[in-house]
C-alpha positions as CSV (number, residue, x, y, z in Angstrom):
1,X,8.9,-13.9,-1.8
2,X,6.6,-13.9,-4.5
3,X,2.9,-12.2,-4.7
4,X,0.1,-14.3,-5.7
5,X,-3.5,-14.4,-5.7
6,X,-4.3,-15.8,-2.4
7,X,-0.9,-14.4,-0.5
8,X,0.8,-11.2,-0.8
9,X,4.7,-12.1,-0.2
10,X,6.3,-9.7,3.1
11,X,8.1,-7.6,1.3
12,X,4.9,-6.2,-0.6
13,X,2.6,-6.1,2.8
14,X,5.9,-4.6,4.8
15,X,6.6,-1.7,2.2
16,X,2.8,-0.8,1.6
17,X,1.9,-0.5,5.1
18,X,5.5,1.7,6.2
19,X,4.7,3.7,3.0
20,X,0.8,4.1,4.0
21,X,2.0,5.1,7.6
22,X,5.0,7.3,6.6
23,X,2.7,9.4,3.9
24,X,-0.2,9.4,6.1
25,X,1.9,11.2,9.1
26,X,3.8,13.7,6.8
27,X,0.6,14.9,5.5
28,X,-1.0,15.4,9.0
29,X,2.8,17.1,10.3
30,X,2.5,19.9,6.9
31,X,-1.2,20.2,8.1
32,X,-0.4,21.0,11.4
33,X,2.7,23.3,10.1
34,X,0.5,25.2,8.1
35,X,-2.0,25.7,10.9
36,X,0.4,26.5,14.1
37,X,4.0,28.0,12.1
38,X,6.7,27.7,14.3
39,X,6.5,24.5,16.3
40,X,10.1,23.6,14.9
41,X,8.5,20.7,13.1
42,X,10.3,21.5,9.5
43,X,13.7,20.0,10.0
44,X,11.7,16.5,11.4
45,X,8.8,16.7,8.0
46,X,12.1,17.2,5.4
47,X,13.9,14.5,7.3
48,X,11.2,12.1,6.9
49,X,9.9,13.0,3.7
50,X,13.6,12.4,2.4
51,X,14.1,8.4,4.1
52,X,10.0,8.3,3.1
53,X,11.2,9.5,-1.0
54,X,13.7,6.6,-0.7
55,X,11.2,4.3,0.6
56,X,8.8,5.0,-1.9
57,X,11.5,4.4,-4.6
58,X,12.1,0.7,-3.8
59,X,8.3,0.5,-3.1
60,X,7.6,1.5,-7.0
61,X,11.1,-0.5,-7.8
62,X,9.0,-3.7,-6.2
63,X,5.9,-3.2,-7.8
64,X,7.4,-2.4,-11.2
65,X,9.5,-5.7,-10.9
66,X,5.8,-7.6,-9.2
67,X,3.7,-6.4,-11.7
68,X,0.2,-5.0,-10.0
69,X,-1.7,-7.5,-7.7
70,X,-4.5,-9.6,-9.5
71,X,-7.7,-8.8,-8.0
72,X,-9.4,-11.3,-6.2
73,X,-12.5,-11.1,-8.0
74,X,-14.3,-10.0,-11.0
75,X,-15.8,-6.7,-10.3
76,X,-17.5,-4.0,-12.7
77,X,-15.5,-2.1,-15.2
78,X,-16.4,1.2,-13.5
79,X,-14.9,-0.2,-10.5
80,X,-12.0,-1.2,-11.9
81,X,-11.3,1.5,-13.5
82,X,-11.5,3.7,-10.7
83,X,-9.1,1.2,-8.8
84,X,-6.7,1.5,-11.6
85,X,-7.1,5.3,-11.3
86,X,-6.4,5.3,-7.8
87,X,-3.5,3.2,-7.4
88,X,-1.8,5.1,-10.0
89,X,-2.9,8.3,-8.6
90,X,-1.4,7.2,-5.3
91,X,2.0,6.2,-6.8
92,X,2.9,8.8,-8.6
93,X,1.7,11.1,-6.0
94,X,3.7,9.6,-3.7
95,X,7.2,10.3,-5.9
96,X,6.0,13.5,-6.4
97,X,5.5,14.8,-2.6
98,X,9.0,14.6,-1.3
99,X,10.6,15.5,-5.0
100,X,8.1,19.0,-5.0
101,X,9.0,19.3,-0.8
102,X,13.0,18.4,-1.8
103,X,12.1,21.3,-5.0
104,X,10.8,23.7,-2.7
105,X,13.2,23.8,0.1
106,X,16.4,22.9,-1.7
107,X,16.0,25.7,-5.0
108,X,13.9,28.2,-2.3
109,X,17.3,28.1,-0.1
110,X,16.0,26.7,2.5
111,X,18.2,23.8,2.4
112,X,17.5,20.1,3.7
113,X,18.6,17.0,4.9
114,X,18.4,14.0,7.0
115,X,18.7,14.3,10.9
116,X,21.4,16.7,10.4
117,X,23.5,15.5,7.5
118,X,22.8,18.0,5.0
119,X,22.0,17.0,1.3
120,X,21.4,20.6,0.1
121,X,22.7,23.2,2.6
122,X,20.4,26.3,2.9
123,X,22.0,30.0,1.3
124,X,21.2,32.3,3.7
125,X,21.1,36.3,3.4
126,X,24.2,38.0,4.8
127,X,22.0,41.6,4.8
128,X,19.0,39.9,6.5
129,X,19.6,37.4,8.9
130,X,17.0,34.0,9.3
131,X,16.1,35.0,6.0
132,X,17.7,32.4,2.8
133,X,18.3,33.5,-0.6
134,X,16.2,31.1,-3.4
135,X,19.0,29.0,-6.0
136,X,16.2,29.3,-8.2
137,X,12.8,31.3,-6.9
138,X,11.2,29.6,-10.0
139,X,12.0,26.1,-9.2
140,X,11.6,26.8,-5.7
141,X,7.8,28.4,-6.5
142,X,6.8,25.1,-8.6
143,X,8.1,23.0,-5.7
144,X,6.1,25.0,-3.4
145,X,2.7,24.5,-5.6
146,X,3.2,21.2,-6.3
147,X,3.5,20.6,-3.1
148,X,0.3,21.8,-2.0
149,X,-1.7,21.0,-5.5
150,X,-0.4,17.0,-4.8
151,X,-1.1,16.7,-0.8
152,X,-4.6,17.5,-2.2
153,X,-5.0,14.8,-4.2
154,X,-3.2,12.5,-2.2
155,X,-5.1,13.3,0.8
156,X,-8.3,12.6,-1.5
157,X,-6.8,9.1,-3.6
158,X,-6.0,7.9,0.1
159,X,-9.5,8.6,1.4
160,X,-10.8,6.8,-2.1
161,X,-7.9,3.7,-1.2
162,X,-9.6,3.5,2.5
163,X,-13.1,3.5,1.4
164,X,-12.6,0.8,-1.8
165,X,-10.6,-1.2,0.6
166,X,-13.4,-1.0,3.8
167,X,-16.1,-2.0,0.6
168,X,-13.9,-4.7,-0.4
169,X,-13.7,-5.9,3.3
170,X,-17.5,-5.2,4.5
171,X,-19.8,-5.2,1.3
172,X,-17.8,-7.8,-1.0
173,X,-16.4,-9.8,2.0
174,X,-13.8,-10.6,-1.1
175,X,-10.4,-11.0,1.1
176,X,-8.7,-8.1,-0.7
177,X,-8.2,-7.0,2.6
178,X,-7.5,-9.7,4.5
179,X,-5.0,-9.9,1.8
180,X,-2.9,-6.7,2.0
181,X,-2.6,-7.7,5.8
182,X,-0.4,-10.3,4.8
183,X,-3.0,-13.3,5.6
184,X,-4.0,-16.0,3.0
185,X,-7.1,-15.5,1.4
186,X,-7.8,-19.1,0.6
187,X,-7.1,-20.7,4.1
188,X,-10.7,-20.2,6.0
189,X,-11.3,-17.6,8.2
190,X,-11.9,-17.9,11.9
């Protein structure tokens, strides 16, 4: 169950491509939210986005313990730096969606949970009902910002993962792909 240069182990191909899928949908789900409001889609996204937060812990808990992939060439500094720059990017955006989402529902009183099982349960107005009543309207703001300031970027460091990894696969013909699919780079392809 170990990575190495010409196989990446299950565990690493299994979490990257449930993680990949998992952030990928949310992010289309809170586009179509903000487009067309009530379609009842909320308590689904912030049930998601909290099993996707916990997914994405022992994703980074994986990689942290694996160390990050050696590349399966030598490519150009630029290049590697902006690989670098992605991955990170895409990490750390990752933990940040569903902490800014859990940020911006729980302290905004809006409450959330998993499929019913409440983590944080929403405070709602007595005077005005289907309206809540913010813990903390500040936290609950910078949730809310985040949250839109990160799906940016992670909407952009995805299209920049796609792209790197298409170049990899069509210009280089370098197996990084082939790689990430779980196959073994140094067995011929058919």
């Amino acid at each position: 169950m170990q990575d190495t240069w010409e196989k990446f182990s299950g565990v690493t191909v299994w979490l990257h491509w449930l993680v990949a899928v998992a952030i990928i949908g949310l992010l289309a789900v809170g586009l179509i939210m903000d487009e067309f409001r009530g379609l009842g889609l909320t308590p689904i996204h912030k049930s998601i986005g909290v099993l996707v937060f916990l997914l994405v812990l022992v994703r980074v808990g994986w990689r942290l313990k694996s160390g990050w992939p050696e590349p399966v060439s030598t490519y150009p500094k630029i290049e590697q730096i902006l690989a670098k720059l992605t991955h990170w990017t895409l990490v750390i955006c990752t933990l940040l969606m569903p902490i800014s989402g859990m940020m911006m529902s729980g302290a905004g009183g809006r409450g959330f949970g998993i499929f019913g099982l409440q983590i944080v349960a929403a405070n709602p107005d007595p005077a005005n009902p289907g309206k809540v009543i913010p813990y903390n309207e500040t936290i609950g703001g910078v949730g809310h910002e985040m949250h839109e300031i990160v799906s940016t970027v992670l909407m952009i460091a995805i299209g920049l993962h796609i792209v790197g990894a298409l170049k990899h696969h069509m210009l280089d013909k370098d197996g990084t792909l082939r790689r990430m699919l779980g196959q073994n780079i140094s067995a011929p392809t058919s």
